[in-house]
FIDRENDREN-573772 format. One record per residue: x, y, z of N, C-alpha, C, O in turn. Coordinates in nm, 4 decimals, padded with zeros to 6 digits. Layout:
N
+----------+----------+----------+----------+----------+----------+----------+----------+----------+----------+----------+----------+
|      n_x |      n_y |      n_z |     ca_x |     ca_y |     ca_z |      c_x |      c_y |      c_z |      o_x |      o_y |      o_z |
+----------+----------+----------+----------+----------+----------+----------+----------+----------+----------+----------+----------+
|        X |        Y |        Z |        X |        Y |        Z |        X |        Y |        Z |        X |        Y |        Z |
...
+----------+----------+----------+----------+----------+----------+----------+----------+----------+----------+----------+----------+
***
This chain:
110
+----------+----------+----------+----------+----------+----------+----------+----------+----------+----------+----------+----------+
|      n_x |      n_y |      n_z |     ca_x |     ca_y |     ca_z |      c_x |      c_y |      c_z |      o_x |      o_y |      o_z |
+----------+----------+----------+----------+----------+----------+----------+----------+----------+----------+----------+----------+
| -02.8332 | -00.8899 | -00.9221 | -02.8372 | -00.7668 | -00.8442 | -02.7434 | -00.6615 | -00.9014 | -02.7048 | -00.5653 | -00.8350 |
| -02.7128 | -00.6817 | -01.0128 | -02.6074 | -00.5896 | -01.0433 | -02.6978 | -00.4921 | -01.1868 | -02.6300 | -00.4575 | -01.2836 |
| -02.7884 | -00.4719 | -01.1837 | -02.8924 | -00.4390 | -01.3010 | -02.8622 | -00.2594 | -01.2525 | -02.8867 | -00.1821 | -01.3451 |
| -02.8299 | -00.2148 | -01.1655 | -02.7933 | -00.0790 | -01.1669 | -02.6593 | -00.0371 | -01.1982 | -02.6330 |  00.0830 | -01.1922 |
| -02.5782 | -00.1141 | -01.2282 | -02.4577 | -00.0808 | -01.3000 | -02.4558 | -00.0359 | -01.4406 | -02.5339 | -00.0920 | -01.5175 |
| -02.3947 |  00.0374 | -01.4762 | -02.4004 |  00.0569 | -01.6557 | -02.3266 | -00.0358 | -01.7242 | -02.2226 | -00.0836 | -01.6787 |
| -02.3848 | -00.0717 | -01.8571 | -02.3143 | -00.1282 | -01.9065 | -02.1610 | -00.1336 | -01.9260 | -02.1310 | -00.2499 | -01.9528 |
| -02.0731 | -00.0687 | -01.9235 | -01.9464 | -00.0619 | -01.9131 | -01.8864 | -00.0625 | -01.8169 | -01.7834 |  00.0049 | -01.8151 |
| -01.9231 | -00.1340 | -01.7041 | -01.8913 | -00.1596 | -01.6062 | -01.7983 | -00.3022 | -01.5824 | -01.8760 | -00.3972 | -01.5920 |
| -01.6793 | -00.3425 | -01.5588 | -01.6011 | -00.3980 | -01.5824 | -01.5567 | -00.4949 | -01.4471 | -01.4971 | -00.4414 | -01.3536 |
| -01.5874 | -00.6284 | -01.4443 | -01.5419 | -00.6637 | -01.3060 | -01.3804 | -00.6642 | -01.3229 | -01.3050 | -00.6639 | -01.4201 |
| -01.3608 | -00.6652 | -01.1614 | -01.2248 | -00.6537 | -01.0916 | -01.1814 | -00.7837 | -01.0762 | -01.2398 | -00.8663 | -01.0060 |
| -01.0717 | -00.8064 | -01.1452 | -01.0185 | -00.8680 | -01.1566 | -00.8872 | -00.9784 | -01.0758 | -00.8427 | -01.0894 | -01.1048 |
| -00.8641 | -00.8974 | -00.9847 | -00.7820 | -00.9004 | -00.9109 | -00.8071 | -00.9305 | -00.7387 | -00.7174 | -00.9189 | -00.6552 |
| -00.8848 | -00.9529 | -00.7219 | -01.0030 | -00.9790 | -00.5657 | -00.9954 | -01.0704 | -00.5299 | -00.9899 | -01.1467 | -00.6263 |
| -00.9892 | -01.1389 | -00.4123 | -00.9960 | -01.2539 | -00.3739 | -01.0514 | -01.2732 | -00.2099 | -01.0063 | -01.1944 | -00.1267 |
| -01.1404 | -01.3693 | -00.1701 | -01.1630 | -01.3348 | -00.0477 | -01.0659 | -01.4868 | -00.0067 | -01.0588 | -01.5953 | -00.0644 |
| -00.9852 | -01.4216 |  00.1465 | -00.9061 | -01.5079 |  00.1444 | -00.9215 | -01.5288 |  00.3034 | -00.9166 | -01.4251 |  00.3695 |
| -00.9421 | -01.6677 |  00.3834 | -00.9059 | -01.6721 |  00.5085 | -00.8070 | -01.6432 |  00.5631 | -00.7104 | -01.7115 |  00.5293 |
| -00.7813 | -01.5354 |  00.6679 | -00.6444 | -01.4702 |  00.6534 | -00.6242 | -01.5298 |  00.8309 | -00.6819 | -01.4836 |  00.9293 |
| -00.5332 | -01.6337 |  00.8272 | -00.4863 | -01.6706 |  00.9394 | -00.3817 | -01.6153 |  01.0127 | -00.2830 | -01.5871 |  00.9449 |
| -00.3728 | -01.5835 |  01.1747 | -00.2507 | -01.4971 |  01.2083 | -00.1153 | -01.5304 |  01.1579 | -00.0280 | -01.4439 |  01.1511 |
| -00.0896 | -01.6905 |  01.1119 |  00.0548 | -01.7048 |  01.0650 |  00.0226 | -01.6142 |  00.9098 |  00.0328 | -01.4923 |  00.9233 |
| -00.0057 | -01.6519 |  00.8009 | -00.0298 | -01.5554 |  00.6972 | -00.0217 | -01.3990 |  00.7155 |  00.0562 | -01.3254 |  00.6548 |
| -00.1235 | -01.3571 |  00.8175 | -00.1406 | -01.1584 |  00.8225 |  00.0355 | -01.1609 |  00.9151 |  00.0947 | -01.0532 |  00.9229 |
|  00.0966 | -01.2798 |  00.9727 |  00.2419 | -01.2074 |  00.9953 |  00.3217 | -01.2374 |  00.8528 |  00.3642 | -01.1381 |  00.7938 |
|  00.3375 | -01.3265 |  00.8124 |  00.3945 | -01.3606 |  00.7002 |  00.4008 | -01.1835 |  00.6061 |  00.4946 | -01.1130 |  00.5688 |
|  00.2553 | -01.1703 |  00.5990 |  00.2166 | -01.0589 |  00.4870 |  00.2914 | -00.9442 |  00.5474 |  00.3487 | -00.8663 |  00.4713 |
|  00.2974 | -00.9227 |  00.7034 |  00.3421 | -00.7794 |  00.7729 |  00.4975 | -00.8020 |  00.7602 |  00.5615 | -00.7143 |  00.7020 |
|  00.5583 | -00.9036 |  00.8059 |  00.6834 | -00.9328 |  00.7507 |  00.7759 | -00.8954 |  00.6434 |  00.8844 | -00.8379 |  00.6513 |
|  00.7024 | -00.9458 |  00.5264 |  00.6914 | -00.8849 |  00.4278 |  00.7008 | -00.7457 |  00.3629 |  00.7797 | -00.7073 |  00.2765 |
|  00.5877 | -00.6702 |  00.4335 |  00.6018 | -00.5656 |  00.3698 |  00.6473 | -00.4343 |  00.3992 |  00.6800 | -00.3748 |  00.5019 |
|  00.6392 | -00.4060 |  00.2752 |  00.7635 | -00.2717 |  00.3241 |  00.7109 | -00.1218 |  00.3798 |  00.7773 | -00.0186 |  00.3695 |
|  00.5654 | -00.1328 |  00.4467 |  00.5168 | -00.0029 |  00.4939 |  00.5575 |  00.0436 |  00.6201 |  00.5557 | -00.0197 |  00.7257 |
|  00.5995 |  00.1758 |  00.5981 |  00.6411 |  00.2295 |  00.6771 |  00.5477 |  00.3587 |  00.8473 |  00.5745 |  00.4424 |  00.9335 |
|  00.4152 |  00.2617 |  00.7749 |  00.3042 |  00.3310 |  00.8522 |  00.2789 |  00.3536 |  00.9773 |  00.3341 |  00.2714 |  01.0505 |
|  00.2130 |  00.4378 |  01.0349 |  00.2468 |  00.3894 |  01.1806 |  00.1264 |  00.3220 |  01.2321 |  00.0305 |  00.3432 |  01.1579 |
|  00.0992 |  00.2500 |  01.3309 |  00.0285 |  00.1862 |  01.3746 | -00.0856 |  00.2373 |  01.4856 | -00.0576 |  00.2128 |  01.6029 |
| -00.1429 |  00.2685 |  01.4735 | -00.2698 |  00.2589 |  01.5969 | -00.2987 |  00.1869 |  01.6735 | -00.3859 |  00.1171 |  01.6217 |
| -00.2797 |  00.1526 |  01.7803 | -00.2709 |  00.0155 |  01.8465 | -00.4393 |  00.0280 |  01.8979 | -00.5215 | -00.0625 |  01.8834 |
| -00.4622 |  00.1387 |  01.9497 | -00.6661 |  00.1519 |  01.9546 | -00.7957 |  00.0799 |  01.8686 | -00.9043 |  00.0277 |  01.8938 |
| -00.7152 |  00.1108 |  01.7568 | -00.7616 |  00.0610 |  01.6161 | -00.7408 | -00.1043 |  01.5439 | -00.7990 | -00.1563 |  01.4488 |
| -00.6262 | -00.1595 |  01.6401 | -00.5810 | -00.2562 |  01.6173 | -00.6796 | -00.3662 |  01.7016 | -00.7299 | -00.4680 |  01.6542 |
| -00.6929 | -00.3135 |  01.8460 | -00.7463 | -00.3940 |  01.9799 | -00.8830 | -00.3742 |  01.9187 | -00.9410 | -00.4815 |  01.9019 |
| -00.9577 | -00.2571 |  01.8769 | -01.0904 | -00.2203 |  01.8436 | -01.1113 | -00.3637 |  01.7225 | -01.1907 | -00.4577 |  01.7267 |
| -01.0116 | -00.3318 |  01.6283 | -01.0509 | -00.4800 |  01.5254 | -01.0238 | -00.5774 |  01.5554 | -01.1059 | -00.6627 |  01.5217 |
| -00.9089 | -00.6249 |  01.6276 | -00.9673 | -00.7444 |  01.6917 | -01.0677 | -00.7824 |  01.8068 | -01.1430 | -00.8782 |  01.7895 |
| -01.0700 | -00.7324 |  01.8878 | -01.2288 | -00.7488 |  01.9803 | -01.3458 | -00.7918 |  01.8365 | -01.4179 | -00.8913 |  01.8432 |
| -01.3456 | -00.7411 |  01.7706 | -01.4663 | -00.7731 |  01.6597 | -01.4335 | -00.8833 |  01.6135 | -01.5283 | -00.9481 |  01.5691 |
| -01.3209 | -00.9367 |  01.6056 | -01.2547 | -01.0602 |  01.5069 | -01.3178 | -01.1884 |  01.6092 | -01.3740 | -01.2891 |  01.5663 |
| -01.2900 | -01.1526 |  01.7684 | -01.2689 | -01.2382 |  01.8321 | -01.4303 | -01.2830 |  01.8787 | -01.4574 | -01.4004 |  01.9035 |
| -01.5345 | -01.1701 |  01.8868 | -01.6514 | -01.1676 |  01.9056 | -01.7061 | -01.2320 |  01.8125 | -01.7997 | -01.3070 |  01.8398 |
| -01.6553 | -01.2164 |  01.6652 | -01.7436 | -01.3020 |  01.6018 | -01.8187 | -01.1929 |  01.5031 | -01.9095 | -01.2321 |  01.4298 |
| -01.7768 | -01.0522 |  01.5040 | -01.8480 | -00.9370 |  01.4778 | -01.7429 | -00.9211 |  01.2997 | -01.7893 | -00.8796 |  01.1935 |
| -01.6553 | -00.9509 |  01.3153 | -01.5746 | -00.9176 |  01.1484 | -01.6533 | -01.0043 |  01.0344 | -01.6641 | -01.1234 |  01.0637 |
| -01.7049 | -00.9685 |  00.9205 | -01.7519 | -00.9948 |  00.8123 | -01.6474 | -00.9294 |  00.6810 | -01.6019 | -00.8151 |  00.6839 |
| -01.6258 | -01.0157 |  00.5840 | -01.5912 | -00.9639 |  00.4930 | -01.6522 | -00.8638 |  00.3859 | -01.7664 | -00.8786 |  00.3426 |
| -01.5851 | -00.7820 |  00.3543 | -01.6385 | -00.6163 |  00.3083 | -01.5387 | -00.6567 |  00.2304 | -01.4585 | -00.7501 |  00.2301 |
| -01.5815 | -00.4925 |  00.1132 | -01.4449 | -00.4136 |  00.0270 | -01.3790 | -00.3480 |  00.0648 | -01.3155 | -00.2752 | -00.0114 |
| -01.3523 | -00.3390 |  00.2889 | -01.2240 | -00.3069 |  00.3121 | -01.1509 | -00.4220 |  00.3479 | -01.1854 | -00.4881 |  00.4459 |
| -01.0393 | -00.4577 |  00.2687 | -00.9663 | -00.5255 |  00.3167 | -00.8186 | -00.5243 |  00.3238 | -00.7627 | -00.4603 |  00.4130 |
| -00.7574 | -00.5855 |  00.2427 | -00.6587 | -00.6116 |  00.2355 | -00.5651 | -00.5661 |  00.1124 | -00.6269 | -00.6368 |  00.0327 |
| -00.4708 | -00.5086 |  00.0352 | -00.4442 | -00.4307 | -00.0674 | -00.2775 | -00.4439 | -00.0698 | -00.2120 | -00.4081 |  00.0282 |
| -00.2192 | -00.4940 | -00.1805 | -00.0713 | -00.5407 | -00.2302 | -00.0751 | -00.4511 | -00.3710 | -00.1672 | -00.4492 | -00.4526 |
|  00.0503 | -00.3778 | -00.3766 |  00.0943 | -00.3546 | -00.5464 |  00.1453 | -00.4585 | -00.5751 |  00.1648 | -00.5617 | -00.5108 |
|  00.1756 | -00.4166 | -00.7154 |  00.2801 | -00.5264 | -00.7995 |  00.3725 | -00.5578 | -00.7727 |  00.4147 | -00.6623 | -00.8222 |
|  00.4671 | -00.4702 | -00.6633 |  00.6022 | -00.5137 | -00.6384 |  00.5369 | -00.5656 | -00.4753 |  00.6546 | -00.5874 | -00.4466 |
|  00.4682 | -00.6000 | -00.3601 |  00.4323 | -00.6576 | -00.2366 |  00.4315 | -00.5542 | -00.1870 |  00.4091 | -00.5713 | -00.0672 |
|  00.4460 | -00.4276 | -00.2151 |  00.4038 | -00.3050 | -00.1295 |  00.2765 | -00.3409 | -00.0662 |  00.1915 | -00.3985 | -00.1341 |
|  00.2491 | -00.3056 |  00.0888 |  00.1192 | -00.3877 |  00.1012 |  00.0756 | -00.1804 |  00.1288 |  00.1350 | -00.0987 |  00.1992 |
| -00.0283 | -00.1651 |  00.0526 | -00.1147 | -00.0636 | -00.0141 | -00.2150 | -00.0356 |  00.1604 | -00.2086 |  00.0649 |  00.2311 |
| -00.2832 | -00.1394 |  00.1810 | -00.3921 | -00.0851 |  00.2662 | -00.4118 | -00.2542 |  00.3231 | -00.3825 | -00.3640 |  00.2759 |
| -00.4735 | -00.2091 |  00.4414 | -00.5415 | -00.2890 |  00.5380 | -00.4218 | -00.3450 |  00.6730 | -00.4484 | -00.4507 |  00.7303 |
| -00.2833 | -00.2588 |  00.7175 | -00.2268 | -00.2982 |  00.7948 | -00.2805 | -00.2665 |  00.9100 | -00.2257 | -00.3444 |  00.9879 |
| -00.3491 | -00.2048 |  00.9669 | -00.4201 | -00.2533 |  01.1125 | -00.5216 | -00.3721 |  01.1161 | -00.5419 | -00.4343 |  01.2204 |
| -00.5740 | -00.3965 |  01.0182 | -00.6748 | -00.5338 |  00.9700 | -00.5480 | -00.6554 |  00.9615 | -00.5984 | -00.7677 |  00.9594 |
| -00.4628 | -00.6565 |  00.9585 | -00.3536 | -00.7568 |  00.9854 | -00.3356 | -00.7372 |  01.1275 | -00.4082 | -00.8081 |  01.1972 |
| -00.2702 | -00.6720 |  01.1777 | -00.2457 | -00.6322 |  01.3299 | -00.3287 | -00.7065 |  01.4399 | -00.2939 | -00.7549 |  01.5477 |
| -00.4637 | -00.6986 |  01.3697 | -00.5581 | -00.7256 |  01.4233 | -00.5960 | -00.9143 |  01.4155 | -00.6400 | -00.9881 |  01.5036 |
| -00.5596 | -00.9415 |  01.2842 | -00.5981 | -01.0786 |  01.3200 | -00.4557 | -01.1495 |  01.3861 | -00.4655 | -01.2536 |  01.4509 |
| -00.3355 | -01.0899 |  01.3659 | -00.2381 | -01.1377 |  01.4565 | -00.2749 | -01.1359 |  01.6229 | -00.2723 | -01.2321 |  01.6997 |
| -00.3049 | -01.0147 |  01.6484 | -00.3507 | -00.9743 |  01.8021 | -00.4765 | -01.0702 |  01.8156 | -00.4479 | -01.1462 |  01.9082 |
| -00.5855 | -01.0982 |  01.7733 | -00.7273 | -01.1409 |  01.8114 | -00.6400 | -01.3279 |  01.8036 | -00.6640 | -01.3904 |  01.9069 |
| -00.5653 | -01.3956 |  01.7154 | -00.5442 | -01.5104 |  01.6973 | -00.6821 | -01.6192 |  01.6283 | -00.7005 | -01.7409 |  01.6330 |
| -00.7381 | -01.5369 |  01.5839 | -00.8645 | -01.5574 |  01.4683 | -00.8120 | -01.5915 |  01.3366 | -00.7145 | -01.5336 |  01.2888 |
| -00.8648 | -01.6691 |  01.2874 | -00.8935 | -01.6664 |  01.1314 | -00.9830 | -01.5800 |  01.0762 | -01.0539 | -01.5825 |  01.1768 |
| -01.0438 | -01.5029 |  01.0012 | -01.0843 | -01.4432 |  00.9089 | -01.0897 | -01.3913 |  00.7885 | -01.0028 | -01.3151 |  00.7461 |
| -01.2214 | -01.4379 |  00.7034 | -01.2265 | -01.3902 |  00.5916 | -01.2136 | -01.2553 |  00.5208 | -01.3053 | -01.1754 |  00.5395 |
| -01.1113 | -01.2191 |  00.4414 | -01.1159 | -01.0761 |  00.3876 | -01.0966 | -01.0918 |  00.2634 | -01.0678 | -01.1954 |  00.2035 |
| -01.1180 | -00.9536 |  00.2110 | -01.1225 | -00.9270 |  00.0436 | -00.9666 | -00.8786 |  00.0285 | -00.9168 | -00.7807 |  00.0840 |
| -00.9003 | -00.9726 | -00.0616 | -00.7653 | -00.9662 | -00.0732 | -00.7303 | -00.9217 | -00.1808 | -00.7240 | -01.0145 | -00.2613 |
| -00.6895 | -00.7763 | -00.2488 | -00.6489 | -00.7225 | -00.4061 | -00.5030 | -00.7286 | -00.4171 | -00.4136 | -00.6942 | -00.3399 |
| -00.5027 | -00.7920 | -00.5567 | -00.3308 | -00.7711 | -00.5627 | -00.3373 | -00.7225 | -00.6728 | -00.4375 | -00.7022 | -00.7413 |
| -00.1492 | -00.6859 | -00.7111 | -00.1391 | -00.5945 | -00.8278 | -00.1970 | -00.4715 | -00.8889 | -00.2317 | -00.4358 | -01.0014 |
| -00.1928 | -00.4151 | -00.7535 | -00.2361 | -00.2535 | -00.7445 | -00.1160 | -00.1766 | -00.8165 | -00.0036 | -00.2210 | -00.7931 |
| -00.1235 | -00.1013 | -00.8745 | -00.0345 |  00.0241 | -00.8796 |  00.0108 |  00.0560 | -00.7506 | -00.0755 |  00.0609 | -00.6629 |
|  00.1322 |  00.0798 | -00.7188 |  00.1925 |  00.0923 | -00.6564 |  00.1984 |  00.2293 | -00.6066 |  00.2458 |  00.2622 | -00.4978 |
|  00.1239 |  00.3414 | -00.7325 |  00.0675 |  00.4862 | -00.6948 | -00.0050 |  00.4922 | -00.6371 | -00.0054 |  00.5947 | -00.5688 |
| -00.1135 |  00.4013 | -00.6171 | -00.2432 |  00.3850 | -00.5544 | -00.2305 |  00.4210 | -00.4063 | -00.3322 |  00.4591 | -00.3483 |
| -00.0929 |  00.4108 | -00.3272 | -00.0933 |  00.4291 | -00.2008 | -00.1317 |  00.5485 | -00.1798 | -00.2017 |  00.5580 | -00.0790 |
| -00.1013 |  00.7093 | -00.2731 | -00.1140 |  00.8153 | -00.2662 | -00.2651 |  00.8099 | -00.2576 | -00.2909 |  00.8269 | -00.1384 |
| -00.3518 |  00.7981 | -00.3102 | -00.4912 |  00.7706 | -00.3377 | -00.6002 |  00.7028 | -00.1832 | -00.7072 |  00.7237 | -00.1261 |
| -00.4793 |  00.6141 | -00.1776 | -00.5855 |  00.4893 | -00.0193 | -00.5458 |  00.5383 |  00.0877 | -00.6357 |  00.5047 |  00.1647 |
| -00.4823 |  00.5875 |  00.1385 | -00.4395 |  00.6714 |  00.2342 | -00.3191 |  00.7754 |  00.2474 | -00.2269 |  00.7721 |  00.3289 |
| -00.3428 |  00.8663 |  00.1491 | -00.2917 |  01.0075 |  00.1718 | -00.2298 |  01.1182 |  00.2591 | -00.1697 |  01.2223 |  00.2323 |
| -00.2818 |  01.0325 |  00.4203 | -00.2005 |  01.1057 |  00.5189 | -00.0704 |  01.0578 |  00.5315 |  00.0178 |  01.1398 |  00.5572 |
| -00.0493 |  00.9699 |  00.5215 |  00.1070 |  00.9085 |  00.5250 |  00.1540 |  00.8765 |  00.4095 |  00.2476 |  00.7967 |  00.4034 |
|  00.0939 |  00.9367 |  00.2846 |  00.1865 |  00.8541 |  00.1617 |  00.2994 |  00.9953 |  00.1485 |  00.4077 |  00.9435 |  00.1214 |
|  00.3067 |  01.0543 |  00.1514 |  00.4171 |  01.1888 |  00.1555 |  00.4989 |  01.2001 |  00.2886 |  00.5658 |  01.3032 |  00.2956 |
|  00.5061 |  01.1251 |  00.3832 |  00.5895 |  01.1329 |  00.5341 |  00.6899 |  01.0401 |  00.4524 |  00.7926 |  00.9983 |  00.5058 |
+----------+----------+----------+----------+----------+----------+----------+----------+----------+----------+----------+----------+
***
């Protein structure tokens, strides 16, 4: 299924789909050093889906630089802490650590 890609198209290397259990997504929030703020609407909204049975793994997930900056997906943690679900997500590590400017832009300059 990948016959519409161009040839120079390069898989990603760095991906992983990972069962992300609430001890792990705290471990990971623990961890990291974002200073984001939280949506708690957004948090209850993703877990209700976690807990329903409605979360599927996508290419939004989960996002670490090189140094554990965690890049993207902290309400998708929030959420499997709050729901007490396991779930599968797409886990990237060794992002550029610039990349935060790029994945969410409203808070990378606060």
């Amino acid at each position: 299924m990948t016959n519409f890609l161009p040839k120079t198209a390069v898989p990603f290397r760095n991906a992983y789909i990972v069962n992300v259990t609430p001890a792990l997504a705290l471990t990971w929030l623990d961890s990291s050093k974002s200073d984001r703020p939280i949506f708690n609407s957004r948090v209850r909204k993703l877990a209700a889906e976690m807990k329903d049975g409605q979360w599927r793994a996508n290419h939004n997930g989960i996002a670490f630089a090189e140094d554990g900056t965690l890049l993207d997906g902290l309400h998708r943690l929030y959420a499997v802490v709050c729901s007490g679900m396991t779930v599968p997500m797409t886990v990237v590590v060794d992002e550029p650590v610039e990349n935060l400017h790029v994945i969410d832009n409203r808070y990378a300059n606060k």
